[in-house]
C-alpha positions, 0 to 999 in steps of 0.5 A: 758267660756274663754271670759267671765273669761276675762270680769270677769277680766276686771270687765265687770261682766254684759258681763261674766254673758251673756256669762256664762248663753249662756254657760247655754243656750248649756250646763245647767249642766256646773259647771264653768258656774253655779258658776260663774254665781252664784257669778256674782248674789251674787255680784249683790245681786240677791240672788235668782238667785245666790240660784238657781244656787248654787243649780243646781250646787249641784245637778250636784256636790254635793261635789263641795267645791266652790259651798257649800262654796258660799252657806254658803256666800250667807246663811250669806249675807240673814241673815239665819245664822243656814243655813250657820252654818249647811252648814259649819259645814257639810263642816268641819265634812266631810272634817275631815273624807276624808282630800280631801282638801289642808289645805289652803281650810280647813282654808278657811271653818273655817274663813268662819264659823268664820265669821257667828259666828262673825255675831252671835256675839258669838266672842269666838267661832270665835277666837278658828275657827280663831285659828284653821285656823291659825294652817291650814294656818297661811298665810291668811291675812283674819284671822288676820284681822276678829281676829283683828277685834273682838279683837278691839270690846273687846277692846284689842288693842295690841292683835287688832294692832298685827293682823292689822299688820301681816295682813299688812305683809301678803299683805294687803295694811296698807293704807286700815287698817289705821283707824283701826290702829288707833283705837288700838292708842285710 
């Protein structure tokens, strides 16, 4: 385990995904292994291997927050977005009910739902999850860059440029936002 965080580190993700599934091989119930295969699989696009070990990992912990979350992403990434929403929102009306989870992961499911709306192209519902992640965290550079975003695609560019730049306060680098900067200028 402890190697393959270090290839993951080092961006050896095809050494990571070995180890984690020779950790597989000893252990098939081991959680880090399972969601970090899964996400190597995501990010290879073998979606149905990362489907398989998402779902393993439910089983084993079905309150796993990491593993239900990267099953909404991996929902979205094929385009089932009802499955996202359902998974999301099952996240949301739970996490409500027991409070388990700091109000930066609270957020982080809103901007999450968010995102599928933004797909779904339903921008409202979108902006009131992204106010709401606001209210839970308003630290994530994520919500004001999708709230940009959308404020961009309905053409309000000072709200757009206002986000883009909180984004940039927040750590994103203002040279990865530069042709968005400049579409709020035209």
């Amino acid at each position: 385990l402890n190697r393959a965080a270090v290839y993951m580190e080092l961006g050896r993700n095809n050494l990571a995904q070995a180890d984690y599934s020779l950790v597989l091989d000893l252990e098939k119930n081991n959680e880090e292994a399972l969601l970090m295969r899964a996400y190597i699989y995501m990010q290879q696009r073998e979606y149905k291997m990362a489907k398989a070990d998402y779902e393993r990992l439910l089983k084993v912990n079905p309150a796993s927050y990491n593993g239900r979350l990267g099953l909404a992403t991996l929902e979205q990434k094929e385009g089932k977005y009802e499955e996202a929403l359902s998974v999301l929102n099952n996240m949301i009306a739970t996490t409500g009910e027991t409070s388990q989870l700091s109000s930066s992961q609270y957020a982080m499911l809103y901007v999450a739902r968010a995102g599928v709306e933004k797909d779904l192209n339903h921008m409202d519902m979108a902006l009131v999850d992204l106010e709401e992640a606001i209210r839970l965290d308003n630290s994530q550079p994520e919500i004001y860059l999708m709230r940009g975003e959308i404020y961009l695609a309905q053409k309000k560019k000072d709200l757009a440029k206002r986000d883009f730049e909180k984004a940039v306060s927040l750590g994103v680098p203002q040279a990865d936002l530069r042709d968005l900067l400049q579409q709020t200028r035209k």
